[in-house]
Backbone as JSON Lines, residues from 0, in Angstrom:
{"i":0,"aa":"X","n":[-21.76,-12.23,-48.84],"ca":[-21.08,-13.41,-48.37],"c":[-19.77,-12.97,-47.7]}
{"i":1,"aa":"X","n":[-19.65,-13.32,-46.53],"ca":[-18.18,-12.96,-45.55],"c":[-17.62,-14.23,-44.82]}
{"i":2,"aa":"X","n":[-16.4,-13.99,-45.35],"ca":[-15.36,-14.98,-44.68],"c":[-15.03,-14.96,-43.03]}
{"i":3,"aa":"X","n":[-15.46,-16.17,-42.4],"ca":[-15.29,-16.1,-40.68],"c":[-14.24,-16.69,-40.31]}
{"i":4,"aa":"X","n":[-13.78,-16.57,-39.22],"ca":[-13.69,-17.52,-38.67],"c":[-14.5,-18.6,-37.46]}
{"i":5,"aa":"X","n":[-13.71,-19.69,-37.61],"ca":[-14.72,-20.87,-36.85],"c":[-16.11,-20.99,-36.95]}
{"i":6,"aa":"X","n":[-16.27,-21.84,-35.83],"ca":[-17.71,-21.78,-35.95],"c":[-18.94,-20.46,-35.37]}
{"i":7,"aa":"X","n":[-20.2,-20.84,-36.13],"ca":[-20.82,-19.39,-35.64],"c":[-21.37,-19.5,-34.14]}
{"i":8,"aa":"X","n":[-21.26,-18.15,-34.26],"ca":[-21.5,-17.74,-32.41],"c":[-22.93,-18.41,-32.11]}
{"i":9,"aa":"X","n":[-23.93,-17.8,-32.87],"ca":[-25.19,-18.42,-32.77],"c":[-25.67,-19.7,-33.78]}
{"i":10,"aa":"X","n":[-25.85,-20.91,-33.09],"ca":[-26.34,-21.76,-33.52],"c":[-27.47,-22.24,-33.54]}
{"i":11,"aa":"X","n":[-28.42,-21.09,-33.14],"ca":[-30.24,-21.2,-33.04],"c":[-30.5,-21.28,-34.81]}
{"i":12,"aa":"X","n":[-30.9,-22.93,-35.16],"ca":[-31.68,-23.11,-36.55],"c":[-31.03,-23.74,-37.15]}
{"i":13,"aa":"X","n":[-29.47,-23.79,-37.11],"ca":[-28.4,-24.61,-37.49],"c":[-28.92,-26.62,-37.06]}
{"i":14,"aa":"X","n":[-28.74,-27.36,-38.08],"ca":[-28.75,-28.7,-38.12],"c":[-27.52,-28.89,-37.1]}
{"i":15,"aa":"X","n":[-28.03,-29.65,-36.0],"ca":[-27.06,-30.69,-35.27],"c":[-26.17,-31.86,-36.26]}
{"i":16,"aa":"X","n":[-26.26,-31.5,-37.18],"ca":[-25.1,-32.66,-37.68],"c":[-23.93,-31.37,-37.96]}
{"i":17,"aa":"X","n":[-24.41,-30.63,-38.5],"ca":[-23.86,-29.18,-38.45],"c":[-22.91,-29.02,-37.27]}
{"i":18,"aa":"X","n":[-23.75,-28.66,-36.34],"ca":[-22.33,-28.28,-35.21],"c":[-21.97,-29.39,-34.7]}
{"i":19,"aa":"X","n":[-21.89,-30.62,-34.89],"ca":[-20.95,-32.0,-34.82],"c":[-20.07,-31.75,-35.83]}
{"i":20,"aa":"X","n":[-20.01,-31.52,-36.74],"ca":[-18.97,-30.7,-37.57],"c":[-17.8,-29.93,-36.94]}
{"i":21,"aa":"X","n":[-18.56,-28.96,-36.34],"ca":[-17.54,-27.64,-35.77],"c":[-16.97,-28.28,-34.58]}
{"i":22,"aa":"X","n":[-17.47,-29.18,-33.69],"ca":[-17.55,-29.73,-32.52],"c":[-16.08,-30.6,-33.24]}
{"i":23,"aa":"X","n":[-16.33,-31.36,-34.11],"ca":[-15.29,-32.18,-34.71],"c":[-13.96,-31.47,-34.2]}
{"i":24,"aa":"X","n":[-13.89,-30.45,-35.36],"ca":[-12.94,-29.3,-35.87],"c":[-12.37,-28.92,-34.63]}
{"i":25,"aa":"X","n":[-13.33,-28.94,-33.8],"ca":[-12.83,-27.61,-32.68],"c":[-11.8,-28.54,-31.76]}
{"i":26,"aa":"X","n":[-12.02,-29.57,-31.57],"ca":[-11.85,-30.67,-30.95],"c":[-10.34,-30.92,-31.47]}
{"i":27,"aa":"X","n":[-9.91,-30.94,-32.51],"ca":[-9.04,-31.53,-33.22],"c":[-7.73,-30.48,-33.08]}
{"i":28,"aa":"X","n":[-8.35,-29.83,-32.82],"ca":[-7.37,-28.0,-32.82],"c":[-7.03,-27.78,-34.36]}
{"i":29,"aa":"X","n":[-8.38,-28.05,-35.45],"ca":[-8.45,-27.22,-36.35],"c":[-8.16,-25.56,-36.76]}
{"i":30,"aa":"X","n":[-7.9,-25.25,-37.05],"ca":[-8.03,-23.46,-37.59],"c":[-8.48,-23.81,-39.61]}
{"i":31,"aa":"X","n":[-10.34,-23.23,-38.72],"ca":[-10.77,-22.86,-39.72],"c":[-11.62,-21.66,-40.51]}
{"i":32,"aa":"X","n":[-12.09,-21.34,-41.12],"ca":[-12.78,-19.9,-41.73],"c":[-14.36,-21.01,-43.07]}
{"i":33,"aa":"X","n":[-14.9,-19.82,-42.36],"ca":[-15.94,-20.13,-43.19],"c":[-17.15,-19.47,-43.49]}
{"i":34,"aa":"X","n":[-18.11,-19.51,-44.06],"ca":[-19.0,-18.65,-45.43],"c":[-20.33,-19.11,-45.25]}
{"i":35,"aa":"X","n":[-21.4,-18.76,-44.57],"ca":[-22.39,-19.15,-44.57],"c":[-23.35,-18.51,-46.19]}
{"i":36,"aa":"X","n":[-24.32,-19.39,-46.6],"ca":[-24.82,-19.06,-48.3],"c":[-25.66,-19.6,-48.39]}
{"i":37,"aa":"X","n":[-26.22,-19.3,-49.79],"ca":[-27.83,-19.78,-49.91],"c":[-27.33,-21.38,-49.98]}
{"i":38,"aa":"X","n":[-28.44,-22.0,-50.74],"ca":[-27.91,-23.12,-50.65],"c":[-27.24,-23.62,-52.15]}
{"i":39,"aa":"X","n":[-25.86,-24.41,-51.86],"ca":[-24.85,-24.62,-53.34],"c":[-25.32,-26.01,-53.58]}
{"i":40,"aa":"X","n":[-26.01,-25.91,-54.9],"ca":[-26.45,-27.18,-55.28],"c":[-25.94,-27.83,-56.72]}
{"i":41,"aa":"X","n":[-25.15,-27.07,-56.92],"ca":[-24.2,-27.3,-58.32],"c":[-23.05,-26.51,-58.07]}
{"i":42,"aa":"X","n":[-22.04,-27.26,-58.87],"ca":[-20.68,-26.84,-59.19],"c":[-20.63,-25.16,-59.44]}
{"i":43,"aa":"X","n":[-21.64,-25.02,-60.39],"ca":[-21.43,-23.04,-60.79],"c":[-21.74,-22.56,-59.6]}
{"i":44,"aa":"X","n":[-22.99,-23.19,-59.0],"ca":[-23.34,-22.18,-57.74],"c":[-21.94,-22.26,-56.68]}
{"i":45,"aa":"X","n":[-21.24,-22.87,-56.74],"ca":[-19.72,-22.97,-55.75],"c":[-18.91,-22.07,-56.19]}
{"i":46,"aa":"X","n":[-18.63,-21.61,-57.62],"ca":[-17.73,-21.12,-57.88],"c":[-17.6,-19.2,-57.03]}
{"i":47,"aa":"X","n":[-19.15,-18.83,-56.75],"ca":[-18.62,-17.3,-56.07],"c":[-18.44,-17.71,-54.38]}
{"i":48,"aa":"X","n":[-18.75,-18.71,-54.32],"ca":[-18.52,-19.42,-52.69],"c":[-16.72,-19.6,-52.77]}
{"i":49,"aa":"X","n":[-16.26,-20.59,-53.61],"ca":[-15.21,-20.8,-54.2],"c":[-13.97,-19.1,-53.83]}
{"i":50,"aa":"X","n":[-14.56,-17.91,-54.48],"ca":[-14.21,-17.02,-54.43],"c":[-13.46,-16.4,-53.06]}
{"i":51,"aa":"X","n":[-14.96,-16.42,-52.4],"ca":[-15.12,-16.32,-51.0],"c":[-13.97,-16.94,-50.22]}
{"i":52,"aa":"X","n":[-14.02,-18.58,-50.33],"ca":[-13.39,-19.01,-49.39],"c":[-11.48,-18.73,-49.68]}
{"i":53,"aa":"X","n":[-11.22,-18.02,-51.49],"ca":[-9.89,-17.87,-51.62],"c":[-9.22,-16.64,-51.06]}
{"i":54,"aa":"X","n":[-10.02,-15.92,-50.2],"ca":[-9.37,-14.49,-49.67],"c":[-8.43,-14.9,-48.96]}
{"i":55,"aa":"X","n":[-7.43,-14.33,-49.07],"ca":[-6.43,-14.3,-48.43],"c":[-5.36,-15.4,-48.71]}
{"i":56,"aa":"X","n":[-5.61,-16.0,-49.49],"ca":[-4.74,-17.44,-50.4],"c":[-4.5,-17.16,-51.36]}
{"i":57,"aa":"X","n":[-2.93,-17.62,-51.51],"ca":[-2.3,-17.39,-52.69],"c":[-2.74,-18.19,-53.98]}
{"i":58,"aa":"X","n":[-2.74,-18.94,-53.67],"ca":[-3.53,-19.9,-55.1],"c":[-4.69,-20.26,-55.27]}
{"i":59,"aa":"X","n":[-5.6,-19.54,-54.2],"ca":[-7.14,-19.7,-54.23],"c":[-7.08,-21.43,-53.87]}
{"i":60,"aa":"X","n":[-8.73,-21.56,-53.29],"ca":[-9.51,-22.59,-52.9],"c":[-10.7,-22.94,-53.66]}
{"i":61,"aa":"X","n":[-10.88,-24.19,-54.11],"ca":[-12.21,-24.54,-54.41],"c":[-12.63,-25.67,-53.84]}
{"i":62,"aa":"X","n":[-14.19,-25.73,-53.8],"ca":[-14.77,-26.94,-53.2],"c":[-14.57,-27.94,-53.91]}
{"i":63,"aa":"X","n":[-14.33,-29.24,-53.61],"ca":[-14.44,-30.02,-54.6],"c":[-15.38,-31.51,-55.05]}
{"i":64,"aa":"X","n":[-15.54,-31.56,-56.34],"ca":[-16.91,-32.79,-56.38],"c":[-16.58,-33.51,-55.29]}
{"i":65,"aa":"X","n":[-18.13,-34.3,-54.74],"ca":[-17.76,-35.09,-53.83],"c":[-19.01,-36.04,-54.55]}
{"i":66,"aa":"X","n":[-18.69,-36.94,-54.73],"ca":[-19.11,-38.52,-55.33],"c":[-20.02,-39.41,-54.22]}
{"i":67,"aa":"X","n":[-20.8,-39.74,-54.18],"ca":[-21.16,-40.6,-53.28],"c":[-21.92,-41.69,-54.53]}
{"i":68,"aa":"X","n":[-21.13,-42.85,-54.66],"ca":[-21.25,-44.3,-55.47],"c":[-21.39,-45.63,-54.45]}
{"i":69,"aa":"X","n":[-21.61,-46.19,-55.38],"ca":[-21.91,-47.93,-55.12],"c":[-21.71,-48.9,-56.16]}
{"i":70,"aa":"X","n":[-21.33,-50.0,-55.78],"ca":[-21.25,-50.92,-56.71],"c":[-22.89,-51.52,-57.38]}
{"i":71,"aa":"X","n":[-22.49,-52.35,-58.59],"ca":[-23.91,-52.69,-58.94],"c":[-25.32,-53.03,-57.85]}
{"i":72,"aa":"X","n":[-24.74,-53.77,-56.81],"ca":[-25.08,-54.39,-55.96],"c":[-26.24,-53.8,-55.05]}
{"i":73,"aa":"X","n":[-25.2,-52.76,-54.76],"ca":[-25.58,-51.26,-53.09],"c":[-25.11,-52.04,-52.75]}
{"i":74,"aa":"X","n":[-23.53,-52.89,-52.38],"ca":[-23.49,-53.5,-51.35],"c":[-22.17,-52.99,-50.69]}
{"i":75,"aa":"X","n":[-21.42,-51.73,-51.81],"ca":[-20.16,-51.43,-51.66],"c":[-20.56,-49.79,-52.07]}
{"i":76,"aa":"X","n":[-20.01,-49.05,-50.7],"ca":[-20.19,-47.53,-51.18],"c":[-18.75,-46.81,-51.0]}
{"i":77,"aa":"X","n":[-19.13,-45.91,-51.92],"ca":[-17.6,-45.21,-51.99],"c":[-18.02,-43.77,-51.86]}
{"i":78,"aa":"X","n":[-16.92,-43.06,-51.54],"ca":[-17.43,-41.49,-51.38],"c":[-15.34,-40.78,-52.08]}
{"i":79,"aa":"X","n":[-15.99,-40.25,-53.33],"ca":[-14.58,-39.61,-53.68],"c":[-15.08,-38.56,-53.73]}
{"i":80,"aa":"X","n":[-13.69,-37.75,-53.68],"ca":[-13.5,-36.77,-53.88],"c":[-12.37,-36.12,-54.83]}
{"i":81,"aa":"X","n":[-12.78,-35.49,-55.73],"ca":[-12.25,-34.65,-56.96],"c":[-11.81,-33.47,-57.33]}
{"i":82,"aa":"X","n":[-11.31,-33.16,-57.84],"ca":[-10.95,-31.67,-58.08],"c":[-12.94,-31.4,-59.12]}
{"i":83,"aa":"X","n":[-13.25,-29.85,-58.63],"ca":[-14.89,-29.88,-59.72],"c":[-14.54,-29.77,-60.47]}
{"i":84,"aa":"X","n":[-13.3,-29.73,-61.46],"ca":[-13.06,-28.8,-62.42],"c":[-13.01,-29.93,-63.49]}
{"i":85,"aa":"X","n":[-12.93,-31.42,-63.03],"ca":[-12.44,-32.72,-63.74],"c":[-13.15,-33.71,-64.02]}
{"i":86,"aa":"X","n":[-13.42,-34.34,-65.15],"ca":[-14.03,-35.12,-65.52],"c":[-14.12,-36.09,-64.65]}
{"i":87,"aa":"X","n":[-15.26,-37.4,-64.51],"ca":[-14.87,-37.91,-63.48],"c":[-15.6,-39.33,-64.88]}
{"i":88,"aa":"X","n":[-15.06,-40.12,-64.77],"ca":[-15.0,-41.8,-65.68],"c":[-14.98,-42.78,-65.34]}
{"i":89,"aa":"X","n":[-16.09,-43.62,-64.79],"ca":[-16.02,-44.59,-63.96],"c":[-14.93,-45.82,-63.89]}
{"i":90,"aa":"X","n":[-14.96,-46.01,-65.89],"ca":[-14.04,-46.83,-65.67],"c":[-12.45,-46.58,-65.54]}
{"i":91,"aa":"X","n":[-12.03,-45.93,-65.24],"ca":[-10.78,-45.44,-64.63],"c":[-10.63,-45.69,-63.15]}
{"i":92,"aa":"X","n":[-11.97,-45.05,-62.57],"ca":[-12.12,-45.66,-61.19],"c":[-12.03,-46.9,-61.14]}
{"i":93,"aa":"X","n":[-13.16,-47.63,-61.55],"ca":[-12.87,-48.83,-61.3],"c":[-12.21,-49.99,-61.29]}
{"i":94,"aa":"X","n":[-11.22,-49.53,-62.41],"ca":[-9.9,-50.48,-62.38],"c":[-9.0,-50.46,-61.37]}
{"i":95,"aa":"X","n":[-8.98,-48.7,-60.56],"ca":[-8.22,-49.02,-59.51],"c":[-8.69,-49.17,-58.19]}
{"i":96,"aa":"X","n":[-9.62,-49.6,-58.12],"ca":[-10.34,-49.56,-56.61],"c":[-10.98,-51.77,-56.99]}
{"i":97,"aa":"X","n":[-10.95,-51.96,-58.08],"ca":[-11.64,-53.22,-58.54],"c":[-12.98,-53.56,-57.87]}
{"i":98,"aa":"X","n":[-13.34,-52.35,-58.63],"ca":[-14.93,-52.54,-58.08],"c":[-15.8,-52.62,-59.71]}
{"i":99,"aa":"X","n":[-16.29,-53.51,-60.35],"ca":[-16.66,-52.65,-61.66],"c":[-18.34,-52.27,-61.95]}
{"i":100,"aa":"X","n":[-18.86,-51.68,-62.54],"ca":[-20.37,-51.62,-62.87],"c":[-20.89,-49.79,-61.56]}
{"i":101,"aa":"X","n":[-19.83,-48.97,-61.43],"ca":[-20.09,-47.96,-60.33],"c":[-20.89,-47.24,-60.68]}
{"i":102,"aa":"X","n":[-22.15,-46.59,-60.15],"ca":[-22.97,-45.83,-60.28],"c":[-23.18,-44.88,-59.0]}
{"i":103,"aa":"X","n":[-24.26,-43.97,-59.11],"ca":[-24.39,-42.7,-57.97],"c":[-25.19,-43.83,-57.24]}
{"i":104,"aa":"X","n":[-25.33,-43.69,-56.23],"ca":[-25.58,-44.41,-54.4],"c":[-27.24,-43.49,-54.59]}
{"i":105,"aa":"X","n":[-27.88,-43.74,-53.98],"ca":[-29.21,-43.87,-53.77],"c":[-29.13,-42.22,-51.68]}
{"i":106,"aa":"X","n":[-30.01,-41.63,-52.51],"ca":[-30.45,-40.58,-51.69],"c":[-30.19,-41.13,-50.25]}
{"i":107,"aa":"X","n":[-30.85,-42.25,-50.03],"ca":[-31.63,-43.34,-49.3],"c":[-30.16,-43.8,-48.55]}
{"i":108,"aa":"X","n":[-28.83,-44.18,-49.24],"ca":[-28.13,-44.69,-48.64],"c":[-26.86,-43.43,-48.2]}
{"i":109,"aa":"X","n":[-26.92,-42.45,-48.71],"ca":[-25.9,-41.42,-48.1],"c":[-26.83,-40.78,-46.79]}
{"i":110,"aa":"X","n":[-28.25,-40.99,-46.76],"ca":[-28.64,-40.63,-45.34],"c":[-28.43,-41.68,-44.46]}
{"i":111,"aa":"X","n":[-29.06,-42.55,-45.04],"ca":[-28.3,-43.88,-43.91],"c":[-26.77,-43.92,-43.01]}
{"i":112,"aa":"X","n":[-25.94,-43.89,-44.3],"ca":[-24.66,-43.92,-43.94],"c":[-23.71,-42.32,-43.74]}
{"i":113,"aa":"X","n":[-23.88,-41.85,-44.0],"ca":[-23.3,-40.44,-44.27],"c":[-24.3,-39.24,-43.28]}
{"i":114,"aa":"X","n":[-25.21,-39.12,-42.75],"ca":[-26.39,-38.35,-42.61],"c":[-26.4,-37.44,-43.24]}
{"i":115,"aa":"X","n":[-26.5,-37.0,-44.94],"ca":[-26.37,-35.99,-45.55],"c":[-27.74,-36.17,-46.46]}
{"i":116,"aa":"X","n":[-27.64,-35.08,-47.44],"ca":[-28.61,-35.18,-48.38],"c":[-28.46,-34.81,-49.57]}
{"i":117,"aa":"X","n":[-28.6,-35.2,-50.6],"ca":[-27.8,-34.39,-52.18],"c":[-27.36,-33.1,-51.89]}
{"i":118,"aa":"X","n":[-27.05,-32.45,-52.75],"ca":[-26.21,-31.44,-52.34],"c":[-25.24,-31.0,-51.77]}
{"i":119,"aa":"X","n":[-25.34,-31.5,-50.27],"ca":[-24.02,-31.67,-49.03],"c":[-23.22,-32.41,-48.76]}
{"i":120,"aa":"X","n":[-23.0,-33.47,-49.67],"ca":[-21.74,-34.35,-49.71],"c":[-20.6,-33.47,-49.37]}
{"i":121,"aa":"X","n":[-20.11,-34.64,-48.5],"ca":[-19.23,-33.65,-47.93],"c":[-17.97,-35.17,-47.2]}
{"i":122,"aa":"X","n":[-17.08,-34.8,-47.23],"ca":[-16.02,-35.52,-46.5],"c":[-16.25,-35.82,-44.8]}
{"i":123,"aa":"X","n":[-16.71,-34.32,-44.41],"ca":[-17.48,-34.65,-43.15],"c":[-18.48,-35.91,-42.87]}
{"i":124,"aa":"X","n":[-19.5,-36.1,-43.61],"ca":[-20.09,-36.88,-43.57],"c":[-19.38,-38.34,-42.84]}
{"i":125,"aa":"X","n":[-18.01,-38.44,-43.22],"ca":[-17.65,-39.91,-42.85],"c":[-17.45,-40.13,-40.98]}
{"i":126,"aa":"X","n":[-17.79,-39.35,-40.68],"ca":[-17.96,-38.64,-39.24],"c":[-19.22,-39.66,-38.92]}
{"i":127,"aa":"X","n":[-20.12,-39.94,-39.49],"ca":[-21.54,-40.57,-38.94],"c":[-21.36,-41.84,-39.63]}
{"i":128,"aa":"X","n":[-20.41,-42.27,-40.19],"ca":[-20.09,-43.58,-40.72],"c":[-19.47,-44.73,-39.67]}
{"i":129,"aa":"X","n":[-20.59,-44.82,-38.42],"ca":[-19.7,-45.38,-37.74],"c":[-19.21,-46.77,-37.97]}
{"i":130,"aa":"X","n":[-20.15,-47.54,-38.47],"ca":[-20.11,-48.93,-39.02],"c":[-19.25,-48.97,-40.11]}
{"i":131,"aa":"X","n":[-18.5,-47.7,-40.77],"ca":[-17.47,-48.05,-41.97],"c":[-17.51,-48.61,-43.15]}
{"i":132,"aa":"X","n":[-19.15,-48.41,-43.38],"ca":[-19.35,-49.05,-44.72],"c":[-19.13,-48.24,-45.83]}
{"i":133,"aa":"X","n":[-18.75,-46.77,-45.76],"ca":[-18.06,-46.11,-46.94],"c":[-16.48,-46.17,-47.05]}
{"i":134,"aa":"X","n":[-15.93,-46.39,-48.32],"ca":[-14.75,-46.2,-48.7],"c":[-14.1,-44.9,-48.82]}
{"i":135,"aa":"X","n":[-13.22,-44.03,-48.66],"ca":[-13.22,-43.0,-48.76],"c":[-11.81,-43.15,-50.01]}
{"i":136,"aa":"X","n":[-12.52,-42.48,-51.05],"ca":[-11.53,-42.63,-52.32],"c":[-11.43,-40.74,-52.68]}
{"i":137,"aa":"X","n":[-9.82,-40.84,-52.87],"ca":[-9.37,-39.16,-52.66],"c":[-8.36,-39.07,-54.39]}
{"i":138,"aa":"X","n":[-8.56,-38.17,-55.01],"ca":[-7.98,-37.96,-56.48],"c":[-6.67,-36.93,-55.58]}
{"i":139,"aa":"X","n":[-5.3,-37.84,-56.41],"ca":[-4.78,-37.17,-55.98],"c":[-4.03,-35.73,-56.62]}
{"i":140,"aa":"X","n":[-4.6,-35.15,-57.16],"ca":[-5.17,-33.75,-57.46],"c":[-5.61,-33.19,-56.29]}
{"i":141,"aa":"X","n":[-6.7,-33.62,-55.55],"ca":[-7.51,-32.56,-54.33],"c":[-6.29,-32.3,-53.69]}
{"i":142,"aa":"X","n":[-5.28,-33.64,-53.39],"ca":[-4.05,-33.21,-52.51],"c":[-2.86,-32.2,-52.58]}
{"i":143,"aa":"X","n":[-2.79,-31.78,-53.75],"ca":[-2.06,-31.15,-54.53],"c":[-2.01,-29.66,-53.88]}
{"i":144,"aa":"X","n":[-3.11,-28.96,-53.45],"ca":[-3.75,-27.41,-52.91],"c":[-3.22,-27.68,-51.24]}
{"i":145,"aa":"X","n":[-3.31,-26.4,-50.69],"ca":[-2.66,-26.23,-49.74],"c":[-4.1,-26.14,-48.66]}
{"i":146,"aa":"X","n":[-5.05,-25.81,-49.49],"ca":[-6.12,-25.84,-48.72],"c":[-7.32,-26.41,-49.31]}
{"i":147,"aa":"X","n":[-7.94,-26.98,-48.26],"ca":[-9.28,-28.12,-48.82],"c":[-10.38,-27.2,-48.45]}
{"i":148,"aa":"X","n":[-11.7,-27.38,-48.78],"ca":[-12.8,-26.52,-48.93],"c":[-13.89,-27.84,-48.86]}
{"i":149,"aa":"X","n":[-15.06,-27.64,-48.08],"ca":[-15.88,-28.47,-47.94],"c":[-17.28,-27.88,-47.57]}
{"i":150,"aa":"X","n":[-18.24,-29.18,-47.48],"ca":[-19.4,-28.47,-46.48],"c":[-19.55,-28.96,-45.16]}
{"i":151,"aa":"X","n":[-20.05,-28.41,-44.46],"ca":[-20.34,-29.19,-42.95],"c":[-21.47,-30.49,-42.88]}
{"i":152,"aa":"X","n":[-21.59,-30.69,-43.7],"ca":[-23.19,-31.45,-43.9],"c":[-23.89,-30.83,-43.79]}
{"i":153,"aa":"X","n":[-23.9,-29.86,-45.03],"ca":[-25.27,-28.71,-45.2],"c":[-24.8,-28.13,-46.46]}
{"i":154,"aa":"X","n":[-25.22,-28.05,-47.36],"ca":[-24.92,-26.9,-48.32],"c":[-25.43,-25.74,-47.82]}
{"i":155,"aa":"X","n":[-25.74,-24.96,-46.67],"ca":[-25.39,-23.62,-46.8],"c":[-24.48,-23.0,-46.27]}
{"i":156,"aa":"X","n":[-23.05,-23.55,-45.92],"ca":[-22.06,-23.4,-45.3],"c":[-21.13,-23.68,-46.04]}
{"i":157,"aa":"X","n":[-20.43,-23.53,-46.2],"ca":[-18.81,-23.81,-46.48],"c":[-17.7,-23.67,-45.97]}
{"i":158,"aa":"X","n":[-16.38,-24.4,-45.57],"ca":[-15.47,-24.49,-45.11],"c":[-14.11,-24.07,-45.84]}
{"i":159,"aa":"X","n":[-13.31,-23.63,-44.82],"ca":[-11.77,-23.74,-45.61],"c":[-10.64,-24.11,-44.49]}
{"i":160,"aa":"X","n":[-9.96,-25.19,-44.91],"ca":[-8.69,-25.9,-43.75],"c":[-7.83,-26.19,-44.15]}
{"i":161,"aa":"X","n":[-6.63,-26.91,-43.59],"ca":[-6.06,-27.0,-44.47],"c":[-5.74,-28.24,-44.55]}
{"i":162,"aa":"X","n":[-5.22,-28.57,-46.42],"ca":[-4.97,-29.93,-46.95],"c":[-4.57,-31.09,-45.9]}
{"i":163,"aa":"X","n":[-3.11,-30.43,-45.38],"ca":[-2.18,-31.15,-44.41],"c":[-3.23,-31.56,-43.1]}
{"i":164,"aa":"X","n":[-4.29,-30.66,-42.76],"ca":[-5.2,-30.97,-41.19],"c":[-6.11,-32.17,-41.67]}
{"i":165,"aa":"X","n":[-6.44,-31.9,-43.13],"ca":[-7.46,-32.85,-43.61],"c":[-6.88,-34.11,-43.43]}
{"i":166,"aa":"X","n":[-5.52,-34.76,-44.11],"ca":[-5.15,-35.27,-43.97],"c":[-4.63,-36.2,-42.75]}
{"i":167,"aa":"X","n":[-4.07,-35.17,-41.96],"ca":[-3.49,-36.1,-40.81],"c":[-4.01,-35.71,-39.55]}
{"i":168,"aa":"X","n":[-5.02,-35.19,-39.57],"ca":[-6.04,-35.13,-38.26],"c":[-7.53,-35.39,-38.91]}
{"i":169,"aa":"X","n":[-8.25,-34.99,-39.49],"ca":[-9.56,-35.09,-39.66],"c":[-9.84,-36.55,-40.18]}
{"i":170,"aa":"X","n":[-9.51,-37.02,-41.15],"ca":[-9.84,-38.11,-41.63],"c":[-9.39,-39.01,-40.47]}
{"i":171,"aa":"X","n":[-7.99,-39.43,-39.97],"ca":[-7.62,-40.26,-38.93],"c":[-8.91,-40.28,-37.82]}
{"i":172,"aa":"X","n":[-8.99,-39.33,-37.44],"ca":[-10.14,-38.99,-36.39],"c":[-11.19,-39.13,-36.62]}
{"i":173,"aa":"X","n":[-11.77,-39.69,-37.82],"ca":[-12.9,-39.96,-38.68],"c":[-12.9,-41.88,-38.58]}
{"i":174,"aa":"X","n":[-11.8,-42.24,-38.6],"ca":[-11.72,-43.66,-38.54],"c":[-11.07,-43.85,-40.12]}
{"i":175,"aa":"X","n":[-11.38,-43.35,-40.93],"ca":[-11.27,-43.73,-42.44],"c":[-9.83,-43.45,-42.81]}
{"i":176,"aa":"X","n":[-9.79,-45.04,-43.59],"ca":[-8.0,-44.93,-44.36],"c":[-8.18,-44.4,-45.39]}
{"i":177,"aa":"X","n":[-7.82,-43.33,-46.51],"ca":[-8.52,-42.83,-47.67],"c":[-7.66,-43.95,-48.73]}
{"i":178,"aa":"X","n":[-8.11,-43.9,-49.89],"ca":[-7.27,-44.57,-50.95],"c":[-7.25,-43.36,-51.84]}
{"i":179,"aa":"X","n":[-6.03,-43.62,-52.16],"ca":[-6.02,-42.33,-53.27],"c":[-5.66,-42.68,-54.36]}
{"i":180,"aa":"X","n":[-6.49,-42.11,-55.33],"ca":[-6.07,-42.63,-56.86],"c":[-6.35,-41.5,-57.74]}
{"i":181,"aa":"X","n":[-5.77,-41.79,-59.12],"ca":[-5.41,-41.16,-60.01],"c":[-6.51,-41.08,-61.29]}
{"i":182,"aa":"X","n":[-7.58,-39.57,-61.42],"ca":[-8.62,-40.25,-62.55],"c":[-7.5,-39.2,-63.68]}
């Protein structure tokens, strides 16, 4: 596993939601580095990715949970994001977002809305949200690190940028106001 920069030279086999990703980034005048890998389908499998993406950082990087929920309904979706390292308790969430009864969102509706697929939750995702029917809910913990870590909409990739770009270029440029709260 080797740390790059940007996006890769060859994109023969790579998912087009994929390099709408980099296309994003590149666009934005991102500076980013990143780790192509098998595929990370759990938290442990992140942690030597995790590794990877901390070279050269003083306080290291990790990816972090990314949530994709709904209200009882499916009529309200949310997409947080967490530090992995942290419990995550619905009802904590839900008192501050006043949504109550939250559960995981349906395979079915993060392709709909997100074009992703378990595994690749990803903040990117809100990129294909054009209709805005996800909430984007941020722990403010993730904000805390100097650098954010993600996937492109793919778990076999991983990203590293930074907090401050996430913040005030990527998401803006995404359309999405984040809410940030405290689990």
């Amino acid at each position: 596993m080797q740390l790059v920069d940007g996006r890769p030279e060859n994109t023969e086999g790579r998912l087009d939601k994929e390099i709408r990703v980099y296309d994003l980034l590149d666009s934005l005048g991102i500076i980013y580095k990143r780790v192509d890998h098998e595929a990370a389908m759990t938290m442990e499998a992140c942690e030597e990715i995790d590794r990877t993406l901390s070279e050269g950082v003083e306080k290291g990087v990790a990816i972090c949970k990314n949530l994709f929920l709904c209200n009882r309904q499916a009529t309200d979706f949310y997409l947080l994001l967490i530090p992995g390292d942290k419990p995550f308790k619905t009802k904590y969430l839900s008192a501050q977002i006043g949504s109550s009864r939250l559960s995981f969102a349906k395979a079915e509706h993060m392709e709909q809305y997100l074009d992703i697929t378990p595994g690749s939750v990803s903040v990117m995702g809100l990129m294909n949200d054009k209709e805005k029917k996800v909430r984007l809910l941020i722990d403010e913990d993730v904000l805390q690190d100097e650098y954010f870590a993600c996937h492109p909409c793919i778990n076999t990739s991983s990203l590293r940028f930074r907090t401050s770009d996430l913040m005030e270029k990527v998401i803006p440029a995404m359309g999405h106001e984040p809410t940030i709260v405290n689990l």
